[in-house]
Backbone as a ProteinNet text record, in pm:
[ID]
protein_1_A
[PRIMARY]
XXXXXXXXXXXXXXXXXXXXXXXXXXXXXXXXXXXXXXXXXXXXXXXXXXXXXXXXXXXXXXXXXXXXXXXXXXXXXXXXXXXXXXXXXXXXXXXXXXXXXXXXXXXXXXXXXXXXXXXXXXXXXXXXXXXXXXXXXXXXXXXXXXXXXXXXXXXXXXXXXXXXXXXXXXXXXXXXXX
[TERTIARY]
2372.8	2251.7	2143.7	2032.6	1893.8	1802.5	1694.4	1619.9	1491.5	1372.7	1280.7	1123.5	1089	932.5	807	750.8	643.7	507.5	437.7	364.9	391.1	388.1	469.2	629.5	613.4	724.3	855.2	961.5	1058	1170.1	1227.6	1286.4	1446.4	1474.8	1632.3	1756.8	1732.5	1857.7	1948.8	2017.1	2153.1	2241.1	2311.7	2392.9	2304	2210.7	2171.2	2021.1	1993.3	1873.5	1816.8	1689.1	1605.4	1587.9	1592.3	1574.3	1456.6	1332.3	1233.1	1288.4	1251.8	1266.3	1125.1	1124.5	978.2	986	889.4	881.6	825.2	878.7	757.2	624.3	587.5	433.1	380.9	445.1	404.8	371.6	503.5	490.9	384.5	370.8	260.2	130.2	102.1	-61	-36.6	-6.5	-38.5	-53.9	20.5	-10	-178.9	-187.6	-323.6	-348.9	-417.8	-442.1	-441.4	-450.3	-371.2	-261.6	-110.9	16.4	35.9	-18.1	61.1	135.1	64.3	115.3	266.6	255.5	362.9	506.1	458.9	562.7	629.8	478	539.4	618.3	588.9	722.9	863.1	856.2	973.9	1083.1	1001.3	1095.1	1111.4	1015.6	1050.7	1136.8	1159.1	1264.3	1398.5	1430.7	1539.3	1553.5	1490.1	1521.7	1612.9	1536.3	1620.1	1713.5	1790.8	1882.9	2010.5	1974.1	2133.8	2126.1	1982.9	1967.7	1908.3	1961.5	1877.3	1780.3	1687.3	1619.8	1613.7	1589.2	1559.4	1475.3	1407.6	1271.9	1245.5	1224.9	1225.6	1055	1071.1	905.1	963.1	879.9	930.9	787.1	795	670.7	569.9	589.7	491.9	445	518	489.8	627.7	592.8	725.8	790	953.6	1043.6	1115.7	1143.7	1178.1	1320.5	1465.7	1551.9	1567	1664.1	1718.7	1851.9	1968.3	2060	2133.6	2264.2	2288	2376.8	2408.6	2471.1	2636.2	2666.7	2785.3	2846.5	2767.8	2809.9	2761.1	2711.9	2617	2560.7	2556.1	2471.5	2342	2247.9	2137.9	2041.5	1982.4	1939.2	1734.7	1685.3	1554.1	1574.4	1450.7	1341.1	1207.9	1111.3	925.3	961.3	858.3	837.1	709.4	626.2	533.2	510.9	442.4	458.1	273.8	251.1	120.4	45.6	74.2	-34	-32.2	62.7	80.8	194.6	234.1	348.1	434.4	547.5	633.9	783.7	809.3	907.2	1033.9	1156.7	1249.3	1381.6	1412.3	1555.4	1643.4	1808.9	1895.1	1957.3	1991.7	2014.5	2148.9	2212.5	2351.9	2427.6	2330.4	2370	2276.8	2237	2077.6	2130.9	2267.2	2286.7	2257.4	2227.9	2176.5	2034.2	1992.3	1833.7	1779.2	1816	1778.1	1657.5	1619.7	1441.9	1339.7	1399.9	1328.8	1274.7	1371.1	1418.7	1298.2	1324.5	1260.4	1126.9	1068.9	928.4	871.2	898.3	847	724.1	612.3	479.3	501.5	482	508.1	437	351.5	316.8	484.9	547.4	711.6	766.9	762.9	882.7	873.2	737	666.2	786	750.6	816.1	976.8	1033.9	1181.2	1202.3	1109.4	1125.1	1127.1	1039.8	1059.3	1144.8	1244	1308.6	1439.6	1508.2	1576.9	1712.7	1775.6	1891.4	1993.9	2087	2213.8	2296.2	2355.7	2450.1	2600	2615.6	2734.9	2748.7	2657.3	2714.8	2715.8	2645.4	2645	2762.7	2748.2	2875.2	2914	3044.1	3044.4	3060.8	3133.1	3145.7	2986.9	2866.8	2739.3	2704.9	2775.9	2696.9	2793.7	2750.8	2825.7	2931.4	3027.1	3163.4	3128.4	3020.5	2966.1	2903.8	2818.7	2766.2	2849.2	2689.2	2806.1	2780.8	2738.2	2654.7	2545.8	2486.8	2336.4	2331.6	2221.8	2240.5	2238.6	2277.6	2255.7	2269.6	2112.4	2074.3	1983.9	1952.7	1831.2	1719.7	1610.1	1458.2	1410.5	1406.7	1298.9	1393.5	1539.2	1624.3	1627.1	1587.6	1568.6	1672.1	1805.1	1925.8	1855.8	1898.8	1836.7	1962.6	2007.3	2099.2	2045.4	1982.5	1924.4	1974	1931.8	1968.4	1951.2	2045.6	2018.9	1933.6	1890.3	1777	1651	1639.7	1501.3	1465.3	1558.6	1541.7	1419.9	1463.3	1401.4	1278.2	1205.1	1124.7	986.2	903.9	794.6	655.4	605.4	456.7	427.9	384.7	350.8	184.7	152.3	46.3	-10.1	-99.6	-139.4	-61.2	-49.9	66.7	217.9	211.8	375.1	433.2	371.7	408.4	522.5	467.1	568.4	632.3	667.8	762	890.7	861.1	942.6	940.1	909.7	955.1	1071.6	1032.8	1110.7	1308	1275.1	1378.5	1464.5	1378.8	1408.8	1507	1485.7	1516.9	1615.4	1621.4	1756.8	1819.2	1805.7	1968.1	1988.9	1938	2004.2	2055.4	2017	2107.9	2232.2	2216.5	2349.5	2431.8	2413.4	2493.2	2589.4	2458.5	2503.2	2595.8	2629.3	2698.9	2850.9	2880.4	2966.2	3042.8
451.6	396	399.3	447.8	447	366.3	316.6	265.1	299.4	375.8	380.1	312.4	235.5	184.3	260.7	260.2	326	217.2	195.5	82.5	-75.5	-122.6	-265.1	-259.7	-120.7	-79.2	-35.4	-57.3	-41.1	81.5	143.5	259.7	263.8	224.7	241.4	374.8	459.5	557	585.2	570.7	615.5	756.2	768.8	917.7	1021.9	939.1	1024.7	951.5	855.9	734.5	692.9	700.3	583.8	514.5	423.1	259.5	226.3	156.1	91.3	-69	-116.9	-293.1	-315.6	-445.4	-499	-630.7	-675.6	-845.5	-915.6	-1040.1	-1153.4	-1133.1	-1084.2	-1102.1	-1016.1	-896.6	-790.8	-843.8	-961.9	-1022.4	-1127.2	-1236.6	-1302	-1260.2	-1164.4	-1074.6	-1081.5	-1065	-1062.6	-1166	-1286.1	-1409.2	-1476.3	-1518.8	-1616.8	-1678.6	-1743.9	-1799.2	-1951.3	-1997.1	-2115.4	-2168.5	-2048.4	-2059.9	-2016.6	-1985.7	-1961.4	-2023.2	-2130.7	-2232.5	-2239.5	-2290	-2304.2	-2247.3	-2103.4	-2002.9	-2004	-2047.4	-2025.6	-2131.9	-2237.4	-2399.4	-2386	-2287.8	-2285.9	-2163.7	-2036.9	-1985.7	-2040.3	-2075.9	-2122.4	-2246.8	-2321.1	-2470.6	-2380.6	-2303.6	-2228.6	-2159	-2052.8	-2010.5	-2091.7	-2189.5	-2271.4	-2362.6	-2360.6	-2422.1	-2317.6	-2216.2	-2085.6	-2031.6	-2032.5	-1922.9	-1796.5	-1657	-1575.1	-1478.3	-1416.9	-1356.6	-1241.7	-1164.1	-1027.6	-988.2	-911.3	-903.6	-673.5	-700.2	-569.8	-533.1	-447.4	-402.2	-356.8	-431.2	-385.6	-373	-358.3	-249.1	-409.8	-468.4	-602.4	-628.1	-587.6	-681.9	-718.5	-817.2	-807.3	-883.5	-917.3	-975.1	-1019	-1191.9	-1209	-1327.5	-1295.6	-1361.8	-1439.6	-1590.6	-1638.2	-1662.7	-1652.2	-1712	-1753.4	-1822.9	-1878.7	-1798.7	-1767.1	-1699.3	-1707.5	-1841.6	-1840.4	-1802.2	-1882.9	-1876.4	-1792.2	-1685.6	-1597.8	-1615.3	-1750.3	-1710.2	-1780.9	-1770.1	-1749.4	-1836.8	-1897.4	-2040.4	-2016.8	-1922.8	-1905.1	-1776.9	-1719.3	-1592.1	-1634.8	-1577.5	-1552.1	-1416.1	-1400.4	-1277.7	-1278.2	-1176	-1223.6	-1120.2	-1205.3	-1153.7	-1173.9	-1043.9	-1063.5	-1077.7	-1068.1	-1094.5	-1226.4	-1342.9	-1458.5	-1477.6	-1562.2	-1552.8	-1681.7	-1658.6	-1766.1	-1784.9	-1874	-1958.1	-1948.3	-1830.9	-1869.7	-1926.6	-2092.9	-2178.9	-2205.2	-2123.6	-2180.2	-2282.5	-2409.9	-2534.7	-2582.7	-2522.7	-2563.2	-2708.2	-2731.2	-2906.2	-2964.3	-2905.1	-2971.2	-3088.3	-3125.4	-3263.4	-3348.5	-3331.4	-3421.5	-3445.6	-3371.2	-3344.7	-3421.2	-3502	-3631.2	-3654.9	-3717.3	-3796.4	-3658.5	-3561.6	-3456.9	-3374.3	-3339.2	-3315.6	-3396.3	-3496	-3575.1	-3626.1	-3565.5	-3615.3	-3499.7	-3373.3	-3262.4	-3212.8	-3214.5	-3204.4	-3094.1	-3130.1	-3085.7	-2946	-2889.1	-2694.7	-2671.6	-2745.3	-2678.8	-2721.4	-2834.5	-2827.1	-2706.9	-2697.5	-2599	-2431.4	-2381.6	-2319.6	-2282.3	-2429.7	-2417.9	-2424.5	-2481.4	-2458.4	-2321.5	-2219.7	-2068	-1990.2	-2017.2	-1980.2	-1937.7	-1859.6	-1775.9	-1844.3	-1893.2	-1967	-1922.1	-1971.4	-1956.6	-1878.2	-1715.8	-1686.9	-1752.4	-1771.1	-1776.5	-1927.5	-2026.3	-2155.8	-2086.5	-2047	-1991.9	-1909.5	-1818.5	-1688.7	-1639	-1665.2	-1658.7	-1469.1	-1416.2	-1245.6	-1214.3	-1293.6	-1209.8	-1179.4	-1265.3	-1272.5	-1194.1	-1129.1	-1066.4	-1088	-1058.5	-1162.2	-1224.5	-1116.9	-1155.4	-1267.8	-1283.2	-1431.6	-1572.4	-1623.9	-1772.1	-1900.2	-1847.8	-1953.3	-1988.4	-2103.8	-2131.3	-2312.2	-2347.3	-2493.7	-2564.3	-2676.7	-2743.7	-2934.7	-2913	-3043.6	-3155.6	-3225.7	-3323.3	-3388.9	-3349.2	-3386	-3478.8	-3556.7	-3670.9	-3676.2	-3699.7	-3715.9	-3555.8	-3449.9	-3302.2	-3232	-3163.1	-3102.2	-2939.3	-2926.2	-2751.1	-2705.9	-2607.6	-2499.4	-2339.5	-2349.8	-2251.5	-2129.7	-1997.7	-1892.9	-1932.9	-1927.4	-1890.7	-1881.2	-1731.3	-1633.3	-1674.7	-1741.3	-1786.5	-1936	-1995.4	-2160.5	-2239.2	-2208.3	-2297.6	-2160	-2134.3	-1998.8	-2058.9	-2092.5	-2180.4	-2069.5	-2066.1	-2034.8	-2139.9	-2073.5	-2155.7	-2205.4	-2345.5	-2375.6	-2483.8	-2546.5	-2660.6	-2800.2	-2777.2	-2945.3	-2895.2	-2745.9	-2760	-2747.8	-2700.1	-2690	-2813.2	-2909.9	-3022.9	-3064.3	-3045.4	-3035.9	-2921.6	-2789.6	-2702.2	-2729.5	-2756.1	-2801	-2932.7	-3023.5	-3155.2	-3060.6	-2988.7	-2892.1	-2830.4	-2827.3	-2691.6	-2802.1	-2891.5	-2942	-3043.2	-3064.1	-3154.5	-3060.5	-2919.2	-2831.5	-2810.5	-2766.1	-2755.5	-2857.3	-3019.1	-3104.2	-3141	-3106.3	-3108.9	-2992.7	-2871.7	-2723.7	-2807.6	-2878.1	-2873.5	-2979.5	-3099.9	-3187.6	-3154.3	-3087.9	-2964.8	-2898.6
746.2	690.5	798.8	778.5	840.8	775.4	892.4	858.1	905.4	804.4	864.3	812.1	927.6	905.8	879.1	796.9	776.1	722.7	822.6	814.2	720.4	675.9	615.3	529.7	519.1	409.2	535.3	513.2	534.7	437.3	466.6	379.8	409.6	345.4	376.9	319.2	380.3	327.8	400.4	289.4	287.4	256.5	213.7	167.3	87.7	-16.1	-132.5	-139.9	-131.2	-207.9	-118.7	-108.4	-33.9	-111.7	-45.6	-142.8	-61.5	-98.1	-23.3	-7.4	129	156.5	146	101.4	65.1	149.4	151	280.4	153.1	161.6	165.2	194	276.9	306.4	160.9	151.9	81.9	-89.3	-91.3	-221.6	-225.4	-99.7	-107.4	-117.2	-86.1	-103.4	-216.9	-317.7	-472.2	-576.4	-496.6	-531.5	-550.1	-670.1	-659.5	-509.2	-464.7	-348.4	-355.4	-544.5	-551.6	-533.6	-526.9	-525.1	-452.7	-330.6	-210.4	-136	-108.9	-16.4	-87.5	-191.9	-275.2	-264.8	-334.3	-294	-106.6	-25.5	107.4	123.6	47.5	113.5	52.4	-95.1	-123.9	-36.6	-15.7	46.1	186.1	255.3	375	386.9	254.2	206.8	224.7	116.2	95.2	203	315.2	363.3	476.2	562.5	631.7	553.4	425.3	377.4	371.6	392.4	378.7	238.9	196.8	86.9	142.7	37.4	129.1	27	16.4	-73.5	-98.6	-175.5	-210	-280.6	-234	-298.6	-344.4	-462	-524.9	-581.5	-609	-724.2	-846.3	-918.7	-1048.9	-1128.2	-1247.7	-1325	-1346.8	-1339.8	-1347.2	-1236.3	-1139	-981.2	-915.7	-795.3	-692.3	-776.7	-765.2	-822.3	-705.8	-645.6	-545.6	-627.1	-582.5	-578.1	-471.2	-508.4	-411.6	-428.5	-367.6	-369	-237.8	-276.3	-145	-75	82.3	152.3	94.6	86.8	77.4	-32.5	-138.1	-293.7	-375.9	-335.7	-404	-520.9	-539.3	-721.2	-700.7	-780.8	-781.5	-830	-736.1	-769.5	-872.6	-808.2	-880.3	-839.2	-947.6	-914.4	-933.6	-826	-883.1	-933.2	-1031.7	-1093.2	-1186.4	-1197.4	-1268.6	-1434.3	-1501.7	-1674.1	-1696	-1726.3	-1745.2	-1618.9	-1530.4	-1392.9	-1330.9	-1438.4	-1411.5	-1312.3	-1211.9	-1101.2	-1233.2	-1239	-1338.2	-1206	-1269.3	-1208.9	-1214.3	-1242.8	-1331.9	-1256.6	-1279.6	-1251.2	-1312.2	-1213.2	-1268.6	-1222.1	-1292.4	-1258.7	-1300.4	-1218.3	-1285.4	-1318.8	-1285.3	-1253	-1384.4	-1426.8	-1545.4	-1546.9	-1588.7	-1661.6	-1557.5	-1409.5	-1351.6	-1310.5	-1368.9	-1295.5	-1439.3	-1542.2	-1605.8	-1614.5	-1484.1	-1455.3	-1476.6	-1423	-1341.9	-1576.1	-1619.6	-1764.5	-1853.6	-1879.5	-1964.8	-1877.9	-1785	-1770.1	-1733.2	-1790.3	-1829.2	-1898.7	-1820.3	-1938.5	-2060.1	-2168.9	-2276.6	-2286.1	-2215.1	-2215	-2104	-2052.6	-1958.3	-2086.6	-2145.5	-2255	-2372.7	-2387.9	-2504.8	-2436.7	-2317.6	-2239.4	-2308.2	-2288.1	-2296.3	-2440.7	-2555.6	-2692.9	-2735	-2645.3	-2676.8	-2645.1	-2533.5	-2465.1	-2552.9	-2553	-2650.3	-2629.8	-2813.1	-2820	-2731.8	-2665.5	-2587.2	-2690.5	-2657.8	-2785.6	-2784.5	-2639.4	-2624.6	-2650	-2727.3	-2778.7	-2932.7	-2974	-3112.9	-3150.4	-3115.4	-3115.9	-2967.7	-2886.7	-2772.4	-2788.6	-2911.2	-2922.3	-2911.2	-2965.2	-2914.7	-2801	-2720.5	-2584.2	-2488	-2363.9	-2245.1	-2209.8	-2160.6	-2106.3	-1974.8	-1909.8	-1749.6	-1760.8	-1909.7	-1884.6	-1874.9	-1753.9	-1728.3	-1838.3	-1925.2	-2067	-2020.9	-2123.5	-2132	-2097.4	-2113.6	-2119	-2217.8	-2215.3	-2303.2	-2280.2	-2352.3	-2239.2	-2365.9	-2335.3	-2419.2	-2338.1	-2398.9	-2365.8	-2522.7	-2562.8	-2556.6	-2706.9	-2746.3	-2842.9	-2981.2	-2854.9	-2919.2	-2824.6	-2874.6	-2853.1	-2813.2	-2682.6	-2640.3	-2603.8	-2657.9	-2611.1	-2570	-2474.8	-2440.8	-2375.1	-2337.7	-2283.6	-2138.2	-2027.9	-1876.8	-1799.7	-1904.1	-1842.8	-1884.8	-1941.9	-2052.7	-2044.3	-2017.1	-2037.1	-1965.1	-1852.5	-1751.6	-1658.8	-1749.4	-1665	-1696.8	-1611.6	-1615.4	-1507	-1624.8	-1564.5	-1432.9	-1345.8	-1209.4	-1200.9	-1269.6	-1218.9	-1144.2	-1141.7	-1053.4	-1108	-1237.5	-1302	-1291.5	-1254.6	-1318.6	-1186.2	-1066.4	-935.9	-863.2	-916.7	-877.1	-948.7	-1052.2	-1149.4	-1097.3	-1093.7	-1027.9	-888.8	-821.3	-666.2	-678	-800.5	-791.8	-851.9	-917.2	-983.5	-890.5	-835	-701.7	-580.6	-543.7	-478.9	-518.5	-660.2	-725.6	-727	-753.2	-741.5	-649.5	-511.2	-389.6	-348.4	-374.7	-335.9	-416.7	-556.4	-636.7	-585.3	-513.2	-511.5	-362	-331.8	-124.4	-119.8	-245.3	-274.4	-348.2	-399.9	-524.3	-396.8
[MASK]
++++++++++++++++++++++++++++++++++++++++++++++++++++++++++++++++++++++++++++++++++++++++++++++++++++++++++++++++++++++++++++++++++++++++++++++++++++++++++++++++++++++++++++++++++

């Protein structure tokens, strides 16, 4: 494996493929200049907690994962839809994040009302075998069985910012507790 720099971009080939590496920085330039800071406290939160990131281009814009070193699964992605940067968390723990759940401004709950039914509570033969299911949780005496991938994916703005940071930080302490 080689690696070669060519001004911010990084190129990685191997046998057959260059693959391009992308930075953080590369993804933060595209960010509003309202959500920066933002984006910078969460990866820089996660980064010094033993999560690690990966960051790709995809036909919308950058697509940045996190997961954790040890446990490899995958706690958020930024990614953006429409030019908008969105939020998407998986919270494996939902049933504890309670306070965090039910004081959800109702455009994040609106969010998770669209968010595409869980198949595998419905018909577990619809859904993947790879999948790890969906949630299923209660906000304000209304039953959500939601998709994974869809549930908890929140447009990033000035009200919902601390809402997903409060999210963000009840699952790393439920994962780091587990």
């Amino acid at each position: 494996m080689v690696l070669i720099e060519i001004g911010q971009m990084t190129i990685e080939i191997g046998d057959r493929v260059a693959k391009e590496k992308y930075t953080f920085e590369q993804f933060i330039e595209t960010v509003d200049d309202e959500f920066k800071g933002f984006a910078e406290k969460i990866n820089t939160s996660l980064l010094t907690q033993g999560y690690t990131s990966k960051i790709e281009s995809k036909a919308n814009g950058y697509f940045v994962s996190y997961s954790h070193q040890k446990s490899k699964r995958s706690l958020l992605n930024f990614l953006f839809r429409k030019g908008k940067l969105i939020c998407r968390i998986y919270p494996e723990n939902v049933e504890r994040h309670h306070d965090i759940v039910h004081s959800l401004p109702d455009k994040m709950v609106e969010e998770i009302n669209k968010a595409a039914k869980c198949k595998r509570f419905l018909n577990p033969e619809d859904c993947s075998d790879k999948c790890l299911g969906g949630y299923d949780f209660v906000i304000k005496d209304t039953n959500y069985k939601r998709c994974r991938y869809s549930c908890f994916q929140f447009l990033v703005t000035g009200e919902s910012m601390v809402f997903i940071a409060d999210m963000i930080g009840k699952e790393v302490e439920c994962r780091r507790v587990a």
